[in-house]
C-alpha positions, 0 to 999 in steps of 0.5 A: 553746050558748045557747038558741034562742027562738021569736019569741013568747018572744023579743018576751017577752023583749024587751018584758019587759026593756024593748028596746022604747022608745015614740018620743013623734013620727013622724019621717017624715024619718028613716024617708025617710032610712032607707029611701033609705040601704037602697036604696043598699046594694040598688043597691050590692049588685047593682052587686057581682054580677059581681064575685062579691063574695058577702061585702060583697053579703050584708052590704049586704043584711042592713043593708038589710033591718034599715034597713026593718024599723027604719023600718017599726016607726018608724011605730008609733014604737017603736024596738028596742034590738037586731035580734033583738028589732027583728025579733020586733017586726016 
């Protein structure tokens, strides 16, 4: 069973083996279209509701979620190699 971290172990981790890369510009453009593609999956999801669609509903939710926090953390231009340490990033 693997090892749960605490988020401050797992940014660590994550700086220490180098997940975090330094962006050299702040593409504004890319984080506008980041954050309109999560609106789609939110719209999307919702539109799933009645049908009872709970599956594909928390998948589109998750990817929006991860989409914004991508985006989010592009402001301080960085990108993460992989969620868990996109999220102890954030």
């Amino acid at each position: 069973m693997p090892k749960y971290l605490s988020k401050e172990e797992m940014y660590s981790q994550c700086n220490a083996k180098g997940n975090f890369i330094p962006k050299k510009e702040l593409d504004i453009n890319k984080i506008k279209s980041m954050v309109k593609i999560a609106q789609e999956d939110l719209e999307t999801a919702r539109e799933l509701k009645p049908k009872l669609r709970w599956n594909t509903i928390y998948k589109l939710s998750y990817d929006a979620l991860h989409q914004l926090t991508e985006a989010f953390i592009l402001f301080e231009k960085i990108k993460s190699l992989n969620h868990q340490c996109l999220f102890s990033y954030l």
